[in-house]
C-alpha positions as CSV (number, residue, x, y, z in Angstrom):
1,X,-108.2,-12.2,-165.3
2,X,-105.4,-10.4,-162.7
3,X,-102.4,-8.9,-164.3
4,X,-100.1,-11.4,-162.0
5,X,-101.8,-14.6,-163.9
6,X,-101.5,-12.9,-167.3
7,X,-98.1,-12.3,-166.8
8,X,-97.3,-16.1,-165.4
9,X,-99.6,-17.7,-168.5
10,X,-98.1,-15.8,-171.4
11,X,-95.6,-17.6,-174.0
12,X,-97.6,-20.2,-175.7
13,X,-98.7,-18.4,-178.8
14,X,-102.9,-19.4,-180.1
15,X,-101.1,-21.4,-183.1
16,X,-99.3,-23.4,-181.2
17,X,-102.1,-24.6,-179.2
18,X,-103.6,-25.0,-182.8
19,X,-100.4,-27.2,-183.8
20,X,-100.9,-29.0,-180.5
21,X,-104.4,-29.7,-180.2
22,X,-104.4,-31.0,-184.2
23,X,-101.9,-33.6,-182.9
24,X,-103.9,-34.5,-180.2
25,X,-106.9,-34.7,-182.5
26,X,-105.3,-37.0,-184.8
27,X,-104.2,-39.2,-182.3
28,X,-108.0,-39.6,-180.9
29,X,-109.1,-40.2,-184.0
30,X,-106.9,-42.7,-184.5
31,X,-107.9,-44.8,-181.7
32,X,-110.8,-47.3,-181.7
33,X,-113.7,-46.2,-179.8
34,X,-114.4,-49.7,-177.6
35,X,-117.2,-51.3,-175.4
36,X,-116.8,-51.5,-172.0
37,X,-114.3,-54.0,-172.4
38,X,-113.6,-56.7,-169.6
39,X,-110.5,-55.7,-168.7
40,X,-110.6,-51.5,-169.0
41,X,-110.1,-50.0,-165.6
42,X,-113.9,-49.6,-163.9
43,X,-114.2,-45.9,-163.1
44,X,-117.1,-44.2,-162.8
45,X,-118.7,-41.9,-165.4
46,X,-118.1,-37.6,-164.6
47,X,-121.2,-37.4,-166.2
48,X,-123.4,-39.3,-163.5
49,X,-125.1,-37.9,-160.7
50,X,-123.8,-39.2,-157.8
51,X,-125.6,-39.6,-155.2
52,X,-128.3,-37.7,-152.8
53,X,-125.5,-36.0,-150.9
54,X,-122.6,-34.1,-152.9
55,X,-120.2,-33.9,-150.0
56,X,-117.3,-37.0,-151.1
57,X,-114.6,-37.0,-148.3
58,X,-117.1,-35.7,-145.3
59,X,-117.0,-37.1,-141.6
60,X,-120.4,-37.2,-139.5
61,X,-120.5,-34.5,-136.5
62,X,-120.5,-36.4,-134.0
63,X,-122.7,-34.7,-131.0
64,X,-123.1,-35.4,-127.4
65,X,-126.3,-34.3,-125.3
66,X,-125.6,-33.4,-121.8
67,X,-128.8,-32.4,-119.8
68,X,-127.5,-30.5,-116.6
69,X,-129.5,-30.3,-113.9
70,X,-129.5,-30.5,-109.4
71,X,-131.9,-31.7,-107.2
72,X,-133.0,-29.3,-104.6
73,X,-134.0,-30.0,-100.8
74,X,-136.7,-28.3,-99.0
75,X,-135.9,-26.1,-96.5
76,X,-138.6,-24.4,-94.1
77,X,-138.8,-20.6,-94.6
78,X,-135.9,-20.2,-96.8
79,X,-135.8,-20.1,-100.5
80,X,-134.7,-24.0,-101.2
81,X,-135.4,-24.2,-105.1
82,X,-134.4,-22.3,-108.5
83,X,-136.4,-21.7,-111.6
84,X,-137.2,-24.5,-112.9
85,X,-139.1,-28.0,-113.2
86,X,-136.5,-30.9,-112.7
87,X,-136.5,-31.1,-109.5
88,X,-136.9,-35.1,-109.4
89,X,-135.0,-38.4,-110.1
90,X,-138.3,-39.1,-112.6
91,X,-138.3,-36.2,-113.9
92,X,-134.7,-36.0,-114.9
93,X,-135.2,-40.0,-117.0
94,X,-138.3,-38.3,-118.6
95,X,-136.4,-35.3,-119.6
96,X,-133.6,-37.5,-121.0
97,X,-135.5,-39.9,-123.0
98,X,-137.1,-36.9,-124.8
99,X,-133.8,-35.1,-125.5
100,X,-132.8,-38.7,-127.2
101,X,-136.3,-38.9,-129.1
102,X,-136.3,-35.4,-130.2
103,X,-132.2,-35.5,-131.3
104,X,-133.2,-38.9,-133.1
105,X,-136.1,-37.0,-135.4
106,X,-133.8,-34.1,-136.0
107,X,-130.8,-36.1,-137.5
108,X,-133.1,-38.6,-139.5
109,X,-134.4,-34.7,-141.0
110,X,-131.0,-33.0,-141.1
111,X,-129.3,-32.1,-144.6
112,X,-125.8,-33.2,-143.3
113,X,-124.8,-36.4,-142.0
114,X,-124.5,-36.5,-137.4
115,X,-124.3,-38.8,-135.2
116,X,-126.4,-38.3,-131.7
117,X,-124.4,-39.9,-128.8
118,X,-126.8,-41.3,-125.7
119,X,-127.8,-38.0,-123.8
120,X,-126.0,-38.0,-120.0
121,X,-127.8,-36.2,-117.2
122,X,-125.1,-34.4,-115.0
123,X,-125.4,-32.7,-111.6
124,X,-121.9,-31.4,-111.3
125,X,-118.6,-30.8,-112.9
126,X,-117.5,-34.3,-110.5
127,X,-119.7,-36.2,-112.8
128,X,-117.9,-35.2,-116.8
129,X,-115.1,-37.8,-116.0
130,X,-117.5,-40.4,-116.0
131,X,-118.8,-39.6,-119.7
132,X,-116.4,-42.0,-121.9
133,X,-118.1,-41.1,-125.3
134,X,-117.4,-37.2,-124.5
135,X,-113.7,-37.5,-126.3
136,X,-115.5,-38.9,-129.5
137,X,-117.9,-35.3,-129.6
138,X,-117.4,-32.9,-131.7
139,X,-119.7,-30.7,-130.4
140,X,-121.3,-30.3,-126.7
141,X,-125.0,-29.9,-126.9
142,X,-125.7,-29.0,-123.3
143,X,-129.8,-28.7,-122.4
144,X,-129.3,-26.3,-119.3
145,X,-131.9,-27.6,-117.1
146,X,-129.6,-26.8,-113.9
147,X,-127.0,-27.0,-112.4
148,X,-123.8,-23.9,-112.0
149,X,-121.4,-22.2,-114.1
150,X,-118.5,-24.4,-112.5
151,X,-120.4,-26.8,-114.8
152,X,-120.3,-25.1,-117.7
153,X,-116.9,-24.1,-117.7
154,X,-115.5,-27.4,-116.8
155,X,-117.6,-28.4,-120.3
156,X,-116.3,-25.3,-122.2
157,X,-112.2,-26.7,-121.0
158,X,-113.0,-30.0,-122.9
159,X,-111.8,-27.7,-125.9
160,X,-115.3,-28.2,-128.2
161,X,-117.6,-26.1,-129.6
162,X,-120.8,-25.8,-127.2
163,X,-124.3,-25.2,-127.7
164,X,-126.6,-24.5,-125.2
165,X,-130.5,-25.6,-125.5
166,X,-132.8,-24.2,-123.6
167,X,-136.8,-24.8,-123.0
168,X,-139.5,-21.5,-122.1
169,X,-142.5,-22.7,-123.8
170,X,-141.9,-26.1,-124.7
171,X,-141.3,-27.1,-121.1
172,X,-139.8,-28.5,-119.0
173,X,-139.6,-25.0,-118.1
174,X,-135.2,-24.8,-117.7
175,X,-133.5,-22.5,-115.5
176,X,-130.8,-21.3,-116.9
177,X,-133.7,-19.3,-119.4
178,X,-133.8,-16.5,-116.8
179,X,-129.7,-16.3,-115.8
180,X,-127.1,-17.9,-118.9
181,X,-127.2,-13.7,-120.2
182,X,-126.4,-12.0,-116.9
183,X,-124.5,-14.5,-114.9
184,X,-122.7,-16.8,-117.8
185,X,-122.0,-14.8,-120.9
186,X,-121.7,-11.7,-119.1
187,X,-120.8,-13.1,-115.6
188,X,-122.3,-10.3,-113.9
189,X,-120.9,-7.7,-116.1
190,X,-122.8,-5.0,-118.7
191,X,-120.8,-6.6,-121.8
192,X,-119.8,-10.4,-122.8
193,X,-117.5,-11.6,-120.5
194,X,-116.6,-14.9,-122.1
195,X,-114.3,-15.4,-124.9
196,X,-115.1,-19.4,-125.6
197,X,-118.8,-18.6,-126.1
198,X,-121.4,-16.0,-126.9
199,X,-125.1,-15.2,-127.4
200,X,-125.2,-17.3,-130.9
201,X,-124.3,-20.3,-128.9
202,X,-127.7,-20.6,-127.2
203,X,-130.9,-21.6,-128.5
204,X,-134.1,-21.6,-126.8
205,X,-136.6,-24.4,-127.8
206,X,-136.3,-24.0,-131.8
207,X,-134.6,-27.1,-133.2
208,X,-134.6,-25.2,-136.5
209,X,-132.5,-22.8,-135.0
210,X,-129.8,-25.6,-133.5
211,X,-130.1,-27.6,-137.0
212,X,-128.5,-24.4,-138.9
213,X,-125.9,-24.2,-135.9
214,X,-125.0,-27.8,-136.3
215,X,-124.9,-27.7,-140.0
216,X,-122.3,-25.0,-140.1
217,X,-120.4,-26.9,-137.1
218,X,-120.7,-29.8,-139.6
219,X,-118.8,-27.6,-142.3
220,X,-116.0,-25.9,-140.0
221,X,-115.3,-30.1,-139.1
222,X,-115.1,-31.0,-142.6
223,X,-112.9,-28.2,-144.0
224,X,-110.5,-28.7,-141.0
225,X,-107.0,-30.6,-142.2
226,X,-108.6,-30.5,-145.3
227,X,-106.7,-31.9,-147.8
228,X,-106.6,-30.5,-151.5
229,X,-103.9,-31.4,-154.1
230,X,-102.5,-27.8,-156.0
231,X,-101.3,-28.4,-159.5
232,X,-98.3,-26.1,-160.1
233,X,-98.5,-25.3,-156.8
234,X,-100.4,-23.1,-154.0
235,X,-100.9,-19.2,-155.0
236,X,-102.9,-15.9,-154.3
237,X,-103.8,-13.6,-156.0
238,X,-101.7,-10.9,-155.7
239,X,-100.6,-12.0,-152.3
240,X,-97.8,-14.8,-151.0
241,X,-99.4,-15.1,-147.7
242,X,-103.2,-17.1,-148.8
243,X,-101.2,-20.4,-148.1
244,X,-100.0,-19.6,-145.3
245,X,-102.9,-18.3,-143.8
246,X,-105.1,-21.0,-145.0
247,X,-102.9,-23.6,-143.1
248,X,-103.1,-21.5,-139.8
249,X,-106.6,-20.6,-140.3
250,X,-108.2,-23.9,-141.5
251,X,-105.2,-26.3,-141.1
252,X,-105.3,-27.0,-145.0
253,X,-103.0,-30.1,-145.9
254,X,-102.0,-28.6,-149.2
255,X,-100.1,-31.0,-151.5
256,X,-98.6,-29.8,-154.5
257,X,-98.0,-32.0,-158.2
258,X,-95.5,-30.4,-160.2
259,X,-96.5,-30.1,-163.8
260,X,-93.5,-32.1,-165.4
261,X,-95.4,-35.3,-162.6
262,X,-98.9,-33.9,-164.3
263,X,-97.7,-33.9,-167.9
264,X,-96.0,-37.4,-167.9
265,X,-99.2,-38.7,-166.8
266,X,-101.0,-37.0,-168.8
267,X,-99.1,-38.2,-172.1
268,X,-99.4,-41.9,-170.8
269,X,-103.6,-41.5,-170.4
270,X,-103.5,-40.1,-173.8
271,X,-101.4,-42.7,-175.4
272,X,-104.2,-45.2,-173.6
273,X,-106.8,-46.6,-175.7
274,X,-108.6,-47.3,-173.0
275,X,-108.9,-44.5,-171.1
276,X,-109.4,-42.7,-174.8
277,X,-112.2,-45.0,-174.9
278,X,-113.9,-43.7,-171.6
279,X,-112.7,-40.6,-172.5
280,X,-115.1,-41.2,-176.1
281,X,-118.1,-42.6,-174.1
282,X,-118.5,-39.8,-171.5
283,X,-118.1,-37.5,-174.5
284,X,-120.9,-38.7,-176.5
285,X,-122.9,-38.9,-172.8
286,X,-122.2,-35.5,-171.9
287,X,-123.3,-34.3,-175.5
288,X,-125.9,-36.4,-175.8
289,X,-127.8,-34.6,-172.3
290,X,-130.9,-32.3,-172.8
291,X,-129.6,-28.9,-172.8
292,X,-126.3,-29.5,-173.9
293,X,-124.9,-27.3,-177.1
294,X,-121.3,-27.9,-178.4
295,X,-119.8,-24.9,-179.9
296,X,-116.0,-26.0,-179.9
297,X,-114.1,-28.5,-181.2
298,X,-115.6,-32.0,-179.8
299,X,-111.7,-33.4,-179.7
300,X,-111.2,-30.5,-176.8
301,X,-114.3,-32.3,-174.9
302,X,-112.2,-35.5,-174.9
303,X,-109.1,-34.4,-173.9
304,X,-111.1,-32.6,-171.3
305,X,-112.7,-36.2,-170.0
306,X,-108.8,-37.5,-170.2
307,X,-107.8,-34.7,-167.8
308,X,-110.8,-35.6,-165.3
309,X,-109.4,-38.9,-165.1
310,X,-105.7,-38.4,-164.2
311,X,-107.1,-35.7,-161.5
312,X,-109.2,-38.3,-160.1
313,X,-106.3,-40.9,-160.1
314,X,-104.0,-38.2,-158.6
315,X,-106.8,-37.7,-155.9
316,X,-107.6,-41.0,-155.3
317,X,-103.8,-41.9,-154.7
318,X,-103.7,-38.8,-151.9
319,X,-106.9,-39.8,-150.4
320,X,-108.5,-36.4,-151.6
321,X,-111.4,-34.7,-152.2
322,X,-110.2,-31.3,-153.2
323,X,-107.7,-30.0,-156.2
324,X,-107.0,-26.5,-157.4
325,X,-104.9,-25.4,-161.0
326,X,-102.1,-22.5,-160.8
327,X,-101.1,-21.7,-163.9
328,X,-104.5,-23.2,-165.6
329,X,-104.5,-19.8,-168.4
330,X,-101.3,-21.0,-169.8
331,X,-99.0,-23.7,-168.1
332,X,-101.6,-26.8,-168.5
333,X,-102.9,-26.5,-172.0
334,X,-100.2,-27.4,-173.8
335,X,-100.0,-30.6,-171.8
336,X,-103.5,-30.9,-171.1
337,X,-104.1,-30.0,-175.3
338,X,-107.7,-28.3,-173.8
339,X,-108.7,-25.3,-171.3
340,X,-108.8,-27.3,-167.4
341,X,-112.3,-25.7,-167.6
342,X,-114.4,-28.5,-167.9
343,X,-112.7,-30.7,-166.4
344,X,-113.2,-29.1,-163.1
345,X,-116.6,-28.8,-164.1
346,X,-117.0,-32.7,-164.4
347,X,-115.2,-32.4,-160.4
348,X,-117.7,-30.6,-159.2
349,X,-120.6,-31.9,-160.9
350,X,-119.5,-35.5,-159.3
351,X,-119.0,-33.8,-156.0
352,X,-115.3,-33.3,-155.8
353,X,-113.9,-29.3,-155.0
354,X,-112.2,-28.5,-157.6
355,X,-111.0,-24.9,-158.4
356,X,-109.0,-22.8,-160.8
357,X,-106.3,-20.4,-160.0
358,X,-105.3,-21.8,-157.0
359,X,-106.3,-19.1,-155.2
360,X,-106.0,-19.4,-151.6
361,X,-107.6,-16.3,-150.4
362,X,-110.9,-17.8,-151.7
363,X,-110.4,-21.2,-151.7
364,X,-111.3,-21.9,-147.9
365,X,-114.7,-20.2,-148.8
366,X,-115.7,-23.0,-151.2
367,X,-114.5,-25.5,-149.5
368,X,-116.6,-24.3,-146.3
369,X,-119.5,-23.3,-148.2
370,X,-119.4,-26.9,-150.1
371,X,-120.2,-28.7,-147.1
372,X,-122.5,-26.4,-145.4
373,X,-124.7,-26.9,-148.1
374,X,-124.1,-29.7,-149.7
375,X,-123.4,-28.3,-152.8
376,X,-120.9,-27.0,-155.4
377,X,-119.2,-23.8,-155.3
378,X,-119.1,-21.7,-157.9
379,X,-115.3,-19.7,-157.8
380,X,-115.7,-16.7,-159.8
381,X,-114.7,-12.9,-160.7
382,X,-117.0,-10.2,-159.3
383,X,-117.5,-6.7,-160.9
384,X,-118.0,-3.5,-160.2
385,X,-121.9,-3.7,-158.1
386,X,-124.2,-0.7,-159.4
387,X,-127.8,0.1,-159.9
388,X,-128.2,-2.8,-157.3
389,X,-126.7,-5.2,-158.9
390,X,-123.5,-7.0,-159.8
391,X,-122.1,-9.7,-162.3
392,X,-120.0,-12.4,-161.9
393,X,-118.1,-14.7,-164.5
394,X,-115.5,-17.5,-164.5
395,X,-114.9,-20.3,-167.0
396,X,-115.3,-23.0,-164.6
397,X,-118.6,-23.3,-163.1
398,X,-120.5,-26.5,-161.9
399,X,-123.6,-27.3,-163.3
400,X,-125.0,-29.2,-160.6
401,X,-125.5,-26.1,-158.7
402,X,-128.1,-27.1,-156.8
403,X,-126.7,-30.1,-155.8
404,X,-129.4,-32.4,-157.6
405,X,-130.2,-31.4,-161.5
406,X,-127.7,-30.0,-163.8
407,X,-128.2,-27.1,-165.3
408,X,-128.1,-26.1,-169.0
409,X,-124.7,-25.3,-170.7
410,X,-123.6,-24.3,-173.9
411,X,-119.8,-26.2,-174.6
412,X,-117.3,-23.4,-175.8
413,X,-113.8,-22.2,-175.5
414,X,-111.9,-20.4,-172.9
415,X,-112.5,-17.1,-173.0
416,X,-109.0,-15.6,-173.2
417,X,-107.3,-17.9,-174.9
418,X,-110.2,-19.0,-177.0
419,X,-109.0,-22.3,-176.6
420,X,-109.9,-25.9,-175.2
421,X,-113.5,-26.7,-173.6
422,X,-115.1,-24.4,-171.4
423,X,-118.6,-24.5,-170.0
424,X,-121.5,-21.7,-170.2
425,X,-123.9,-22.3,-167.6
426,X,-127.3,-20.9,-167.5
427,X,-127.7,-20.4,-163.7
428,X,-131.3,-20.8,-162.7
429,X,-132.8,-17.2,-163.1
430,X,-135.0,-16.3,-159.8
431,X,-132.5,-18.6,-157.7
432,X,-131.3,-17.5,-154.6
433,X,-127.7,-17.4,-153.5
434,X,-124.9,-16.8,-151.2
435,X,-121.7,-14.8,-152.2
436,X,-118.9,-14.8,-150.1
437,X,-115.8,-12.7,-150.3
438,X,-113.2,-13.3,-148.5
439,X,-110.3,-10.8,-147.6
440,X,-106.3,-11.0,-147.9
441,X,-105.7,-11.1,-144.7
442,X,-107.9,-14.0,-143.5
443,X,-109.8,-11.4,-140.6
444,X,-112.8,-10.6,-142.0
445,X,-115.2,-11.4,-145.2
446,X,-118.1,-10.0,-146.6
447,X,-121.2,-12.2,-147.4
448,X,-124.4,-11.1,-148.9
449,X,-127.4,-12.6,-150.8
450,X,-128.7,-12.3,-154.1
451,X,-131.2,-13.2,-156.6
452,X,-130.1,-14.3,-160.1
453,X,-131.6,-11.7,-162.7
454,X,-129.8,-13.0,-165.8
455,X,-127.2,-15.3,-167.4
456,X,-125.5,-12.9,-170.4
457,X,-123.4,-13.7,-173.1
458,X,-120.6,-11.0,-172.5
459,X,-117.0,-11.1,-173.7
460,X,-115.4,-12.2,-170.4
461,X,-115.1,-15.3,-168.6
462,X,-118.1,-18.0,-170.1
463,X,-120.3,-18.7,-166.9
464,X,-121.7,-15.5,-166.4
465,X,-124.7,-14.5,-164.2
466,X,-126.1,-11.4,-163.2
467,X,-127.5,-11.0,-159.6
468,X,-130.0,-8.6,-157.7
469,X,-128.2,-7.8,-154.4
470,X,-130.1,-7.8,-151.2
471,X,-128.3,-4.7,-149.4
472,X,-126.6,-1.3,-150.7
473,X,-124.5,-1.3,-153.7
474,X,-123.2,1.7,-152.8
475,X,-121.7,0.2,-149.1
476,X,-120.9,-3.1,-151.3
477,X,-118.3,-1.2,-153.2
478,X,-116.8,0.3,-150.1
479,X,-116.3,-3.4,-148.6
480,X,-115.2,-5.3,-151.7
481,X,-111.8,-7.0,-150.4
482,X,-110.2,-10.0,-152.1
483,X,-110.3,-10.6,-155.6
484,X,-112.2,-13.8,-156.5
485,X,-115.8,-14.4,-154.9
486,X,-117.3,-18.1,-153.7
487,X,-121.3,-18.3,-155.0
488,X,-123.2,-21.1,-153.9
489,X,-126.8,-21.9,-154.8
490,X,-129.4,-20.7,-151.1
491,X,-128.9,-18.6,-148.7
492,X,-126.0,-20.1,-146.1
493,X,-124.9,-16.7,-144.2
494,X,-125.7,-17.8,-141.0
495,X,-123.7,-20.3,-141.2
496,X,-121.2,-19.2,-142.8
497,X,-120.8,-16.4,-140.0
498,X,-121.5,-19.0,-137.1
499,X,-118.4,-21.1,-138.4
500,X,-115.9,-17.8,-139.4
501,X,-116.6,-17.0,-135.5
502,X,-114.8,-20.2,-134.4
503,X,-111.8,-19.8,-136.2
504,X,-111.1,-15.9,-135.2
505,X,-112.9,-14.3,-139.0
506,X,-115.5,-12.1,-138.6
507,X,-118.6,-11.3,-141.2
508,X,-119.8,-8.4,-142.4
509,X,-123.2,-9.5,-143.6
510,X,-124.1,-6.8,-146.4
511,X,-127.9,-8.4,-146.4
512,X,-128.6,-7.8,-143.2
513,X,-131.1,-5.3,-142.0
């Protein structure tokens, strides 16, 4: 916990949460625990999985295939052709229909949701004007068959993010495999040359290698005018400026809900019998799951359900996928009367974003790395990395970390005010995964991989997991930036670099060899 948050939380003394949370208990006692009554509100239960794909809120990438190409004439003793195999009318439709065929069988197997426009064959810059779905793109996949750079840079002034496909092996044999290093990216020069495209833009025949491309282009679209609802407000810790430079750098729609707005909501879901009710029901469903242990008070799980439910009201009514806590060691619980911890869990685990701390140094990496992968983020503290490896804890963690099953938890309190309803996750030991550290001054994070060694029991923040890292300690403690780190079940640093790259960041990818 940073000294900034201590000093903002402190004031509410442990007995009176006690005195507060034994009023609250009275008062669910009190109430009748119902059937799905006719006329309760019809929400959804936290507790059910959700679906095949995690990623509420997201948009399709929307791509569109241009296969560039030109039609030579012969010429008697003179060179009259380039590299190359489309040099016909029939050869061009041939080529076409298999760029539609082979984008059709790599979108039914993609993680993400896309959408592959018709492909266009173009001979010259002339011809772009002509292509009305090109505005709808998101992304320019152009198969380099032919054609000049005027071509190419008249694409790269549409303003999207381009990709370049070429074919050696897999033939037709393209042209622009012997000259897109030394004539576009460098344009004739011994370094890069362009400042709208570079060598990870290209891909030669490996659709594995443009489906990771694609999948990170997918997450930079869906974090972009992101919005996300802040209780208490946006923060940082230890800095003023995360906000800001989330808005310039991601253009974040952050929306803030002042706690007084919070807590008089709050009190009118608790004084519900119905939403008590639900509040009862996804209780006894959350306890009753294999691998499930309460060891706090079972009135703290309600109230914890009850919270869920007015963020998911407050969400739905901002047509929102994303909400952070400030103030969430201190400032909620006596309104809340529980720890925000599991009820960010429930978020996450029903594939919201939700976050404590409203940290926005971090934030932007769990949003990012939520889509990517289709998966929850896990927003945690990291420690000091030695003997090769390094732990991590936080009182919120999701348990549907890998997207699918949810993992076991043990129910407890908060760590530091050993209060409310917190979850213990035992991370999947052996599981691969991507941490991401973001720096203060939104220029450049770290990323690395791990392996998960071990899920402790220490005195510190609940979810704790202990992780093998893939790199040197020794340089890791030389490049730890930030405060809070973003983990995220599988190994996502390509694209998490390939989308930082478009948006000015840089990586430095500690797992690298």
């Amino acid at each position: 916990m940073s000294n900034q948050n201590r000093a903002n939380e402190a004031g509410v003394s442990r007995r009176r949460f006690l005195q507060l949370t034994a009023g609250a208990a009275a008062s669910v006692a009190a109430s009748p625990v119902v059937a799905a009554a006719e006329d309760a509100p019809r929400t959804e239960s936290l507790s059910d999985r959700p679906g095949p794909d995690m990623r509420r809120g997201s948009q399709e990438l929307v791509v569109k295939p241009i296969l560039t190409y030109e039609l030579p004439s012969r010429r008697e003793k003179t060179s009259w052709r380039n590299w190359g195999q489309l040099h016909s009318k029939e050869a061009v439709a041939q080529e076409t229909a298999r760029i539609n065929a082979e984008l059709a069988d790599l979108s039914k197997e993609a993680d993400f949701p896309t959408k592959m426009l018709p492909a266009a064959a173009v001979a010259g810059a002339g011809e772009l004007d002509g292509l009305t779905d090109l505005a709808q793109a998101d992304v320019a996949l152009i198969y380099a068959a032919g054609g000049w750079t005027e071509l190419f840079d008249a694409l790269l002034q549409k303003g999207k993010p381009v990709i370049f496909f070429i074919r050696h092996r897999s033939g037709p044999y393209y042209l622009w495999h012997e000259i897109i290093h030394p004539r576009f990216l460098r344009a004739h020069s011994d370094q890069l040359a362009r400042t709208d495209a570079d060598y990870d833009d290209v891909v030669v025949d490996d659709y594995g290698q443009l489906r990771w491309r694609l999948r990170a282009l997918y997450g930079l679209k869906n974090i972009r005018g992101r919005r996300i609802l802040a209780i208490g407000g946006p923060g940082g810790w230890a800095t003023g400026d995360a906000p800001d430079l989330a808005r310039q750098r991601w253009n974040l729609d952050i929306q803030t809900v002042q706690y007084p707005d919070l807590e008089q909501r709050l009190k009118k879901a608790q004084a519900d019998t119905g939403c008590v009710a639900r509040a009862q029901r996804g209780t006894a469903q959350l306890l009753g799951q294999r691998g499930i242990r309460l060891e706090t008070q079972r009135d703290f799980v309600v109230n914890s359900f009850i919270l869920a439910e007015v963020f998911r009201q407050l969400l739905a009514e901002a047509d929102a996928y994303a909400i952070t806590v400030n103030g969430c060691m201190g400032s909620i619980m006596p309104i809340a009367l529980t720890a925000p911890c599991l009820a960010l869990n429930l978020l996450n685990d029903a594939g919201y974003m939700a976050y404590c701390e409203s940290d926005f140094v971090v934030i932007p990496a769990g949003i990012l790395l939520h889509f990517i992968a289709g998966k929850p983020t896990f927003f945690c503290n990291p420690t000091y990395p030695h003997d090769g490896t390094i732990t991590f804890a936080h009182c919120t963690a999701p348990r549907r970390m890998s997207g699918k099953e949810l993992e076991p938890a043990r129910i407890v309190t908060h760590y530091e005010s050993d209060y409310g309803a917190a979850p213990k996750v035992e991370f999947r030991t052996g599981q691969i995964i991507t941490a991401a550290m973001p720096d203060f001054s939104a220029k450049e994070w770290v990323g690395y991989r791990c392996e998960i060694v071990g899920h402790p029991f220490l005195p510190i923040c609940r979810s704790q997991l202990e992780a093998r890292i893939a790199g040197d300690d020794h340089r890791l403690t030389q490049l730890m930036r930030g405060f809070h780190h973003m983990l995220v079940y599988g190994d996502y640093r390509r694209e998490m670099g390939y989308a930082l790259k478009k948006v000015g960041i840089g990586l430095v990818n500690l797992s690298q060899a």
